[in-house]
N, C-alpha and C positions, 0 to 999 in steps of 0.2 A: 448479416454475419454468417448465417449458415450457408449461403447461397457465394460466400468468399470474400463479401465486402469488408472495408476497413472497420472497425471501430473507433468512436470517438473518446480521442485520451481526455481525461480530467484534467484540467488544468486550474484547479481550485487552490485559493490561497493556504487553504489547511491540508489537502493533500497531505496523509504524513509519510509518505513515501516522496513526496515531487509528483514533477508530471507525468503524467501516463494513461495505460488503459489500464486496469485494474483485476485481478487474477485471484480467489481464495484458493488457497494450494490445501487440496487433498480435501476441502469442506464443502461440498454443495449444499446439504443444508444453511451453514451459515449463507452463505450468497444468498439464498433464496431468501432466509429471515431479513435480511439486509433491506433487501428488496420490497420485501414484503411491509415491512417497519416503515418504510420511506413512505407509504400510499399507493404503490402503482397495483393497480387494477386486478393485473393476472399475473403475476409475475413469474417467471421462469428463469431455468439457468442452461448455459451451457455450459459445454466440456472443449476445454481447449489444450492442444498438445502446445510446447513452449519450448524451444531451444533458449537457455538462459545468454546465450552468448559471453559477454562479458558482464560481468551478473557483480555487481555491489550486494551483495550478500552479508548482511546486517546482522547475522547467526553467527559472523565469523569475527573472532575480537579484532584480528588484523583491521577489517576494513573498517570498525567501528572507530580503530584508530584516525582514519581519513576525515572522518568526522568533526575529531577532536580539532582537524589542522584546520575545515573549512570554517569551524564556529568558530575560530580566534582571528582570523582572514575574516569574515560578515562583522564581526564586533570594531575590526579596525575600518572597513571598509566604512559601514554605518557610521563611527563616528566623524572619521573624514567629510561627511556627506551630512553630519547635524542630523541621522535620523536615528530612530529607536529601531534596537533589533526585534522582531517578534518574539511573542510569548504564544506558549502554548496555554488553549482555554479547555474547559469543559464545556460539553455537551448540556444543554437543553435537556431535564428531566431519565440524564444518565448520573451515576452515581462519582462522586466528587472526584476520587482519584484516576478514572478514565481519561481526564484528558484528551477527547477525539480530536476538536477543534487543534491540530497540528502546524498551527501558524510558523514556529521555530522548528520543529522537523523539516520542515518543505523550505523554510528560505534556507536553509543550511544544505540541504542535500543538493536544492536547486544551484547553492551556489559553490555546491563541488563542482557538479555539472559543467561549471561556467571554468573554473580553476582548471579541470582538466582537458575541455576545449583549448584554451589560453596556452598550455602546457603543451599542448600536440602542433601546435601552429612551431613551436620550437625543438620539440623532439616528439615525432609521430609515437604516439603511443595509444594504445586501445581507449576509443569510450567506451561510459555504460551503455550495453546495450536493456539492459534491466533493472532494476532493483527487489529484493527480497528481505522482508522483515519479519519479526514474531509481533503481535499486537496484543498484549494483556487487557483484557476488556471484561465488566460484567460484573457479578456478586460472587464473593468468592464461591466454587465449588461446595464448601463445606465449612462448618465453622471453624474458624482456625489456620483453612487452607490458604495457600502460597499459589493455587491454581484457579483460574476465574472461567464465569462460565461459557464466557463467548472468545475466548484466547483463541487466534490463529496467524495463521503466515497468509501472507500478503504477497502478491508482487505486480509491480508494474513494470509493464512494457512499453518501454522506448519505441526499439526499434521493431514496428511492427511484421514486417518480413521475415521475423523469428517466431511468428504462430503461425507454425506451421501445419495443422491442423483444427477446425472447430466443430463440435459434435454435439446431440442433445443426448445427454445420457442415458440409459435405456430405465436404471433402479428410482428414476426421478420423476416420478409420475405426481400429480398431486395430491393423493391417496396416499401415498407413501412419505411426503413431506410432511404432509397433515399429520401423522401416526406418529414420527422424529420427532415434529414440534410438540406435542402432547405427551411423550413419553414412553406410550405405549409399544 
């Protein structure tokens, strides 16, 4: 990666963005906890520069609208098809309202994806080149709080020719993770 090679997108049924490479926007710590949580060994992050291109940005009610039109399109689609639409599940040992396992985000988004490939074959219009979302996760901040502890933005990248940039951070040493993750 640092050397210029591609990254390998996620292509996972829960993805709750869809497919892609995957980006914590403004959080290196989270990434690295992520990472860390999952078992790999030494884990590390990089810093990556991102032109959003045509950015489905999921902050924006507009495009949360598109959403609306894909999940009512997958519900008739599926039933045509005698299948069940996905449901979103919890996590393994994450607290109940998390919902990571994002089975119905990802076929919904995936099959915007697909509606506006289909769309462009008829009147050339932009795909996504990205996606951006907020991800409420965690034990609330505080008792009472509306904010959680591991809430961030996310985004995946499509079109990878739009990271244009990747860099190891210089404040992200593991001395310094280690100190974030404990508080100090």
């Amino acid at each position: 990666m640092l050397r210029g090679g591609d990254f390998t997108p996620s292509e996972k049924a829960y993805d709750w963005l869809g497919p892609g490479v995957y980006f914590w926007e403004g959080d290196p710590v989270r990434a690295w906890e992520w990472a860390r949580d999952r078992g790999y060994s030494d884990p590390f992050v990089v810093g990556a520069i991102i032109d959003l291109g045509e950015c489905l940005d999921l902050t924006l009610r507009e495009n949360l609208e598109y959403l609306s039109v894909a999940y009512k399109d997958l519900q008739r689609v599926q039933s045509q098809a005698k299948s069940r639409v996905p449901v979103n599940k919890d996590g393994r040992r994450l607290p109940k309202r998390d919902k990571v396992l994002r089975f119905l985000d990802c076929a919904v988004i995936t099959h915007l994806h697909h509606m506006v490939a289909d769309a462009a074959t008829q009147n050339p219009s932009p795909r996504f080149d990205t996606v951006r979302g907020l991800f409420e996760e965690g034990k609330p901040a505080f008792r009472g709080a509306g904010f959680y502890s591991r809430t961030h933005t996310q985004i995946a990248v499509l079109n990878q020719s739009l990271i244009r940039g990747v860099f190891r951070p210089r404040s992200l040493d593991r001395q310094s993770l280690d100190r974030a993750m404990s508080g100090v």
